[in-house]
C-alpha positions, -999 to 999 in steps of 0.1 A, spaced: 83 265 81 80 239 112 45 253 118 37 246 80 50 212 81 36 201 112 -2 214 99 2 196 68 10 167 94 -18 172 114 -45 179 85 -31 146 70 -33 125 97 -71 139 109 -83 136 69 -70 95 73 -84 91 103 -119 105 97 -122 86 64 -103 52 77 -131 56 108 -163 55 82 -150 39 53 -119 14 54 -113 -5 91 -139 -32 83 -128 -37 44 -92 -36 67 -100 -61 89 -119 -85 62 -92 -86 37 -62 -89 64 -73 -115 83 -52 -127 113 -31 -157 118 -60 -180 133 -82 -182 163 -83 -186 196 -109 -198 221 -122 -174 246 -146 -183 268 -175 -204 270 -213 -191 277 -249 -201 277 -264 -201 246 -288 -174 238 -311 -171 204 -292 -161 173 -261 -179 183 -244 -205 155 -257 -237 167 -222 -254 157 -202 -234 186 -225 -256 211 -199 -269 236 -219 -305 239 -193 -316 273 -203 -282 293 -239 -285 276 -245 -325 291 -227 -316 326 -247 -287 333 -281 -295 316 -281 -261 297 -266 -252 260 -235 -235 263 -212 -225 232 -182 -218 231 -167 -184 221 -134 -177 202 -115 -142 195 -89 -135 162 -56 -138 172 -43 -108 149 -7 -98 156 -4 -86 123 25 -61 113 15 -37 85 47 -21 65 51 1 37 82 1 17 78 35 -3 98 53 -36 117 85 -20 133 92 -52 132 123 -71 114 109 -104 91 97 -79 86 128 -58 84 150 -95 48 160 -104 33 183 -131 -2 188 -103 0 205 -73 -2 172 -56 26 150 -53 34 116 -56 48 113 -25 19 127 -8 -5 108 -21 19 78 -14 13 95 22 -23 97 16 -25 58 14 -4 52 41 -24 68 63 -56 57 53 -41 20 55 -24 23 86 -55 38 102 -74 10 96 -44 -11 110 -43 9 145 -85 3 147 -77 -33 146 -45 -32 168 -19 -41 142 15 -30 142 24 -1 118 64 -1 102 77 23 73 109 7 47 119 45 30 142 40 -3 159 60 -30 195 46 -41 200 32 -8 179 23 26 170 62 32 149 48 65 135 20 82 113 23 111 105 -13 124 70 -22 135 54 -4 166 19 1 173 3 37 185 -8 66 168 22 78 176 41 52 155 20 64 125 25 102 131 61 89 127 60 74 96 40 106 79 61 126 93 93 108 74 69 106 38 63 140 39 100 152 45 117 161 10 131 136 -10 170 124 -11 191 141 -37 199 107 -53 210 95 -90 190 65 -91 161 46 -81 169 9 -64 137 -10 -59 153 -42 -58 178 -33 -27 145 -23 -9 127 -58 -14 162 -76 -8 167 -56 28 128 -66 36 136 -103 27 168 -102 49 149 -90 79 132 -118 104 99 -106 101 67 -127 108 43 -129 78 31 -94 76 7 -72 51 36 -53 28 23 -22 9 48 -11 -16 46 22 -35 65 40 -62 56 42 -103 77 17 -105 96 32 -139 130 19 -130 157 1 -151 166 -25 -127 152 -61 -125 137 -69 -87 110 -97 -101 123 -124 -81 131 -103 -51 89 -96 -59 83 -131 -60 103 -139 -30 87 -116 -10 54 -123 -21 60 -161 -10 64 -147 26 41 -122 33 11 -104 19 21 -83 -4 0 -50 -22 16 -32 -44 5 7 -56 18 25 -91 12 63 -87 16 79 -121 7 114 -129 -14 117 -159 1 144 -178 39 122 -181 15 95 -198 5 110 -230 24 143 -249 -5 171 -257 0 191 -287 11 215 -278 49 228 -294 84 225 -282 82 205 -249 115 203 -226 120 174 -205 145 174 -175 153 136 -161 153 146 -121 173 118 -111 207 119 -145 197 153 -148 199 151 -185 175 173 -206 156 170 -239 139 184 -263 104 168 -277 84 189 -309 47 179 -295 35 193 -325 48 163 -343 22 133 -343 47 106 -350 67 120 -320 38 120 -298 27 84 -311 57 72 -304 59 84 -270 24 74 -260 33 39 -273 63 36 -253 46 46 -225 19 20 -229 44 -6 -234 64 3 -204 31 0 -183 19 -35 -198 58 -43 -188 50 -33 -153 17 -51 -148 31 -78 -165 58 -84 -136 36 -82 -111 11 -103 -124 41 -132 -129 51 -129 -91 13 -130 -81 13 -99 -66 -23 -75 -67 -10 -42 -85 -36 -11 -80 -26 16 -109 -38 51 -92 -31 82 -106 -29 119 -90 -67 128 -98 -81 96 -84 -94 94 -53 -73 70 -27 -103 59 -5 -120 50 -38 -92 34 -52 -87 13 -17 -127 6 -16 -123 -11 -54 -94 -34 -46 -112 -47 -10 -145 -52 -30 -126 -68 -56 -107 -92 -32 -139 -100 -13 -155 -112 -48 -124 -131 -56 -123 -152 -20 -162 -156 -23 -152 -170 -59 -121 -192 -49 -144 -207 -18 -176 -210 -33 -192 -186 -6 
């Protein structure tokens, strides 16, 4: 069973790597940008060099063009804050949820160690299940793979506002927050969204499995909730039951997109047959034609 686990591991974390490598850590680095700059050094000028980094007080003691050079001052701290409930870790697919919540993470947080950011996990079901504050190394993002892949917390509810609150609480320096779940719970956590979004960079990522998003036709369907354990029974056969469900369901995602759209926070809606890399590529290519937009570029 260890060996199993730990080649799942390894075939995840050599799968995000490969595809961060060739397709992600530039979009990475372009969308997260650091907190400023910081000069480096200061050299002759050579052909192709921006003519406004001239440093004209070197350039007029010396009689030759030198420019000055600058370096990002990064320092960034990447966190996930993921759903480790059992509604969340349910699926109908032979993929999961929570591995493809996995799937992101390392993707993202391969990019991250290619541009020397710091990588932290926030796990929650009911309660804080596990924090793991922000370190950087592979071997901090072996970690937090490790803890998304282990089985989810027998639990009775889903508290997405307590995990926001704890993240808010914590003295943190404005840091890229990535937080994932299908967002289907009861509770209200908009202004703990709102709040946080104020004070980092927040991304947030609905996972939804297709097949719990429209009924088929398809008889007597029995439904178990995994988190009150209740059970019912839906007649799929019946097109006003089906229409009613599908309508619900509809509603309840305009709801969701709806309160992240109030707090200002970017919602990516992914699904278990998507593609993550693609999914990822959209939203950088969508942010870069936003910033271009916002500064005329």
């Amino acid at each position: 069973m260890i060996d199993q686990f730990e080649q799942r591991l390894q075939q995840l974390q050599l799968y995000c790597r490969h595809k961060s490598t060739h397709l992600l850590s530039g979009h990475y680095h372009s969308a997260f940008k650091g907190q400023g700059v910081e000069f480096d050094e200061v050299r002759p000028y050579a052909l192709g060099d921006d003519v406004r980094t001239i440093d004209w007080n070197v350039t007029a003691r010396t009689g030759e063009v030198h420019i000055k050079r600058f370096h990002e001052e990064r320092e960034l701290n990447l966190i996930f804050i993921v759903d480790n409930s059992p509604s969340f870790n349910f699926t109908t697919d032979k993929t999961s949820r929570s591995y493809v919540a996995a799937q992101f993470c390392g993707l993202l947080g391969s990019a991250a160690l290619a541009n020397n950011d710091r990588i932290g996990l926030l796990q929650f079901s009911h309660s804080i299940d596990e924090y793991l504050p922000p370190a950087r190394g592979r071997s901090q993002l072996m970690r937090c793979l490790s803890t998304l892949l282990m089985p989810a917390n027998d639990t009775v509810k889903t508290n997405i506002k307590l995990a926001l609150k704890h993240l808010n609480e914590l003295s943190l320096k404005r840091s890229i927050i990535i937080l994932i779940s299908d967002f289907f719970s009861d509770d209200s956590y908009q202004q703990e969204l709102a709040i946080l979004a104020q004070q980092h960079e927040l991304l947030a990522i609905a996972i939804d499995d297709p097949k719990e998003l429209t009924l088929p036709k398809r008889g007597l369907f029995q439904f178990s909730d995994s988190e009150n354990k209740q059970q019912k029974t839906i007649d799929c056969n019946n097109d006003n039951v089906r229409q009613t469900f599908n309508e619900q369901m509809q509603q309840r995602i305009k709801q969701r997109d709806l309160q992240f759209s109030q707090s200002g926070v970017d919602l990516l809606s992914h699904t278990l047959v998507d593609d993550p890399v693609a999914t990822l590529l959209e939203f950088f290519e969508t942010r870069r034609l936003r910033t271009e937009g916002e500064t005329g570029g």
